[in-house]
C-alpha positions as a Python dict, from the first residue, in 0.01 Angstrom:
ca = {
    (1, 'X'): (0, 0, 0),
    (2, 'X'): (-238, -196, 218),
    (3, 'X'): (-445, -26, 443),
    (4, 'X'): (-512, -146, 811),
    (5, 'X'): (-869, -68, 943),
    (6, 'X'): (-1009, -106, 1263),
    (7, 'X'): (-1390, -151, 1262),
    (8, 'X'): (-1612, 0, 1556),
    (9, 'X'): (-1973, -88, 1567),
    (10, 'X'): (-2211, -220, 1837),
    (11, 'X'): (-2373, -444, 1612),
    (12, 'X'): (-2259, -760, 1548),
    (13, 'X'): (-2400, -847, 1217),
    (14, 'X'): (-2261, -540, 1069),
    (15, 'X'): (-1928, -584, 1178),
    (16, 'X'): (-1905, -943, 1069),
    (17, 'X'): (-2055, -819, 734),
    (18, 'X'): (-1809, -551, 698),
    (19, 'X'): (-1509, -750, 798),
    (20, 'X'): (-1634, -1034, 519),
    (21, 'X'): (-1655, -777, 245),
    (22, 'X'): (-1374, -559, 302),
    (23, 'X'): (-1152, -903, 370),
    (24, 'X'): (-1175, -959, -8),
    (25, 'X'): (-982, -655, -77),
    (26, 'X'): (-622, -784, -177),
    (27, 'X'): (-523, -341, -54),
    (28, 'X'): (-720, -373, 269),
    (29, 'X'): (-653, -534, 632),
    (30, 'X'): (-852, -564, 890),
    (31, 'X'): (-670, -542, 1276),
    (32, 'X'): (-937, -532, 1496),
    (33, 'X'): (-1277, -478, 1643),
    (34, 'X'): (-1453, -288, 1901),
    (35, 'X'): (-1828, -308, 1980),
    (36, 'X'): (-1806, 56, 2165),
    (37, 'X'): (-1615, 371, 2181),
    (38, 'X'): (-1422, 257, 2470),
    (39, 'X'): (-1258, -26, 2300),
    (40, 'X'): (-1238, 166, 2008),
    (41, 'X'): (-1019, 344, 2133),
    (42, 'X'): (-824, 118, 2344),
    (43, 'X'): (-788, -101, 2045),
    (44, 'X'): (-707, 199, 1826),
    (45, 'X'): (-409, 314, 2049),
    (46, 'X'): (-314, -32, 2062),
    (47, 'X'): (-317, -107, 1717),
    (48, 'X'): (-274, 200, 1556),
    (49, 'X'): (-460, 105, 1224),
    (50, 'X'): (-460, 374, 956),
    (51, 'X'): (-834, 420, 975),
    (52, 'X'): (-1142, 365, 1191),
    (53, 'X'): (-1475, 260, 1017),
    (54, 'X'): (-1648, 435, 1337),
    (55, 'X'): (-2039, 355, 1406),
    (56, 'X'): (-2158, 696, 1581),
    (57, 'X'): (-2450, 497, 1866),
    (58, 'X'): (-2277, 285, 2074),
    (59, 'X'): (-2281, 202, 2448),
    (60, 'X'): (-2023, 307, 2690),
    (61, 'X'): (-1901, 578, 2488),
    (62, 'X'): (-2039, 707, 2124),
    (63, 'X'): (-1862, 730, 1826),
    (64, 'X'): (-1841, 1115, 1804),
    (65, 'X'): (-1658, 1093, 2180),
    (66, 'X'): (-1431, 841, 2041),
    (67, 'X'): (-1331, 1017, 1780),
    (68, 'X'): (-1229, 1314, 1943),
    (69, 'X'): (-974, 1100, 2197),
    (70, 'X'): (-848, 889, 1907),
    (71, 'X'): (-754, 1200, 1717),
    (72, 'X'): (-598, 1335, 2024),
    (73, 'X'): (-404, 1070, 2129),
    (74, 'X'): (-323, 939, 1722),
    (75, 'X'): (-351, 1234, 1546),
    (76, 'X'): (-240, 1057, 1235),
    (77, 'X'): (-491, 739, 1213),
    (78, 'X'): (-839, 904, 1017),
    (79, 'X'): (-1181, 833, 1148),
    (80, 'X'): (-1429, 749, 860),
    (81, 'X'): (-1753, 739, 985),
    (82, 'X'): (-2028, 502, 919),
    (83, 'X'): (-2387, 570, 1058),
    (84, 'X'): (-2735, 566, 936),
    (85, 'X'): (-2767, 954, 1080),
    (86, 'X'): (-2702, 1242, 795),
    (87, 'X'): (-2838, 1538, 1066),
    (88, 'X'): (-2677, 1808, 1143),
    (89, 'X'): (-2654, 1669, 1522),
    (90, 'X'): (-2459, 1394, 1366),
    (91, 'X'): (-2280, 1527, 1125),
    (92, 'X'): (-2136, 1828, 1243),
    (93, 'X'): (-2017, 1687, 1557),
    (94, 'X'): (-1862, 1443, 1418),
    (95, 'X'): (-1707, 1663, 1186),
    (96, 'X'): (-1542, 1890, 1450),
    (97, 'X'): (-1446, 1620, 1621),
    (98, 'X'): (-1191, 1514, 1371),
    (99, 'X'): (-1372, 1252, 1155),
    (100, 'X'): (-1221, 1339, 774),
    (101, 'X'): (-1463, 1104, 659),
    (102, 'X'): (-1859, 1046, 706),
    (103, 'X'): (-2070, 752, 528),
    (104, 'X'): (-2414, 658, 562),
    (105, 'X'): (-2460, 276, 558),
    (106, 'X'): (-2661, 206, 282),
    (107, 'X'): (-2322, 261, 88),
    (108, 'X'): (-2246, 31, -191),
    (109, 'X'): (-1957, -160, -104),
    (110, 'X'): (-1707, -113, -420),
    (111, 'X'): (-1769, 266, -336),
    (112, 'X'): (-1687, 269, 41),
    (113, 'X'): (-1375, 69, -25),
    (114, 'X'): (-1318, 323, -273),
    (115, 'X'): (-1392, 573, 25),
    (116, 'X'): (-1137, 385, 218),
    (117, 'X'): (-876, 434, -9),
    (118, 'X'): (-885, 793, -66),
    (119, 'X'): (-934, 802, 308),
    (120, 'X'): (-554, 637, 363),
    (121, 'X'): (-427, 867, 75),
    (122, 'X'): (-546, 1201, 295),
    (123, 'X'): (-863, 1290, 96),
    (124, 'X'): (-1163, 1366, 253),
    (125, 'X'): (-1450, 1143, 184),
    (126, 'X'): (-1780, 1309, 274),
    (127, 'X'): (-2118, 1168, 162),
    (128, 'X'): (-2300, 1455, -35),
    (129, 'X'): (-2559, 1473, 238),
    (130, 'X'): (-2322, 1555, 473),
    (131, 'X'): (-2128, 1807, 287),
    (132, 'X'): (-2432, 2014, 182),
    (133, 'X'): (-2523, 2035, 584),
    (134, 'X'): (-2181, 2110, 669),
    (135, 'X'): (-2131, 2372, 372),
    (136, 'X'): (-2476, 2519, 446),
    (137, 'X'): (-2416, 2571, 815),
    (138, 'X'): (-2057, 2749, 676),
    (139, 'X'): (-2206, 2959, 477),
    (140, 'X'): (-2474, 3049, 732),
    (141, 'X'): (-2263, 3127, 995),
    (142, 'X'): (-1920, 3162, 937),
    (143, 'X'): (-1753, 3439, 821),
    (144, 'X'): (-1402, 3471, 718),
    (145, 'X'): (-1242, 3500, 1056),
    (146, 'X'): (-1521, 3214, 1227),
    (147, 'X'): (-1392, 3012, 970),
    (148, 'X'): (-961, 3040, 1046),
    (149, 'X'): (-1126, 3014, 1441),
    (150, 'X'): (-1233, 2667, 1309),
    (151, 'X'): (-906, 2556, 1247),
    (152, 'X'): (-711, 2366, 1455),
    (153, 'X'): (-368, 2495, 1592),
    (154, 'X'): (-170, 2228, 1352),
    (155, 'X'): (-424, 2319, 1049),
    (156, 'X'): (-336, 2662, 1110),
    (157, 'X'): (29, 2587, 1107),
    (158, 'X'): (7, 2447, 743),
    (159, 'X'): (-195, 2729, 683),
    (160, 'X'): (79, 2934, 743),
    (161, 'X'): (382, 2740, 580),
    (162, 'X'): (119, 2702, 276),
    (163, 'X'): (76, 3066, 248),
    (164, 'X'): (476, 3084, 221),
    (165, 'X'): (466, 2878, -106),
    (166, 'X'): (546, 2572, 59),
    (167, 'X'): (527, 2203, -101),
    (168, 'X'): (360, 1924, 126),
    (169, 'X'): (703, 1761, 135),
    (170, 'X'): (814, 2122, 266),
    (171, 'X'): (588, 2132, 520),
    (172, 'X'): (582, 1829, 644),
    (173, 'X'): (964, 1879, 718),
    (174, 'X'): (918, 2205, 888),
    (175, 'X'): (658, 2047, 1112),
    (176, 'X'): (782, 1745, 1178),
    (177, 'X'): (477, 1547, 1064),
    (178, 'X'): (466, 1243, 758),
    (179, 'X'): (353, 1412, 414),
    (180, 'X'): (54, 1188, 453),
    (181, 'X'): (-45, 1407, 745),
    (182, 'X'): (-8, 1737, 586),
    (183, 'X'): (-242, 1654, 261),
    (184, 'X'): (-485, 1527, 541),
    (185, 'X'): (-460, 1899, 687),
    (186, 'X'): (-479, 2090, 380),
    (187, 'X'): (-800, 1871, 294),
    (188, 'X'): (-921, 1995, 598),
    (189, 'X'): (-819, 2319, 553),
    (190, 'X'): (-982, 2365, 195),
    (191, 'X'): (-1289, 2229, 337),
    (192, 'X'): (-1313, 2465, 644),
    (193, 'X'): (-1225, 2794, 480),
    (194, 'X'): (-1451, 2716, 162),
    (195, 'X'): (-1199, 2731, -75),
    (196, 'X'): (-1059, 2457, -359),
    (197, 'X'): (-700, 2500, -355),
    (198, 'X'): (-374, 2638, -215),
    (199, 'X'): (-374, 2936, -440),
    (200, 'X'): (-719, 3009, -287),
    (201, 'X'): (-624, 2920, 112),
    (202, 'X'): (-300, 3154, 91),
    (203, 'X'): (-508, 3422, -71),
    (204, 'X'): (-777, 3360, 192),
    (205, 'X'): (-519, 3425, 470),
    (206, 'X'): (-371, 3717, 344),
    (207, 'X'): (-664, 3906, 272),
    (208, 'X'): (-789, 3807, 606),
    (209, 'X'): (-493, 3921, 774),
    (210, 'X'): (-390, 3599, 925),
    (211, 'X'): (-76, 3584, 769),
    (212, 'X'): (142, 3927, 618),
    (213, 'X'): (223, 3970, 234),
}
């Protein structure tokens, strides 16, 4: 499978130096760039790339902004993130925003294209510092039903169609959305309600009382 990236980043050394690494990866394409949100997503609409590699300071309009319309005009293309910021004022945003991944750039490059690659297969890619801050906030200040509220409507549709015993290829058929789609939701899912698999997520909803036994 090769896997069509679009590249966003203000700076032009970075982008050139991103495009000549990840250009020597026989499983990875590169469609476009954009040196701001704006064209990011104009470009992403356009191109519809499987993911954006999505710098989070930009003129115009900033990554985390961009991410948010990308997601809700293209549901399906992932944002992967790619900043020098691991704060909470970066992270989390960016997070709720609908980025399923978040790299810092001092990333060795056989590991983000690794990152890259999960990314396209649906699993969340998180660098460590950012998961700590976003399970530490959780855990903080989100209690069971905080956490379902930080669902999205679709995530809470799998939610429910997981809790029924469903398969991924079951769901994805009920909803209407690619199977591709549906492992990125339950990623997302796992990751909001603090729990590591389906066994734990239908469990979690029952006992919550957000879906009936």
């Amino acid at each position: 499978m090769t896997v069509h990236v679009l590249i966003a980043d203000d700076h032009h050394v970075v982008r050139r130096g991103l495009v000549f690494f990840l250009q020597t990866q026989k499983d990875i394409r590169i469609v476009g760039e954009a040196k701001n949100g704006k064209e990011a997503v104009e470009l992403a609409i356009q191109l519809h790339p499987d993911i954006v590699l999505m710098d989070l300071v930009m003129p115009i309009m900033d990554g985390i902004e961009a991410t948010g319309k990308i997601k809700e005009t293209c549901p399906d293309i992932e944002i992967m993130i790619l900043t020098s910021f691991a704060d909470q004022d970066h992270v989390i945003p960016a997070i709720e925003a609908g980025a399923s991944g978040y790299q810092l750039k001092d990333i060795e490059p056989d590991e983000l294209a690794s990152a890259i690659r999960k990314l396209a297969k649906g699993e969340n890619t998180l660098h460590p510092k950012a998961t700590n801050m976003l399970m530490t906030r959780m855990n903080r200040k989100n209690p069971a039903n905080d956490r379902l509220a930080a669902l999205t409507q679709r995530e809470k549709e799998v939610l429910t169609e997981i809790a029924k015993g469903k398969s991924n290829k079951e769901i994805g058929a009920q909803l209407k959305i690619t199977e591709k789609t549906v492992k990125t939701h339950v990623s997302n899912i796992f990751m909001k309600l603090q729990v590591a698999d389906r066994t734990q997520a239908a469990l979690f909803a029952v006992k919550n009382g957000f879906v009936e036994q």
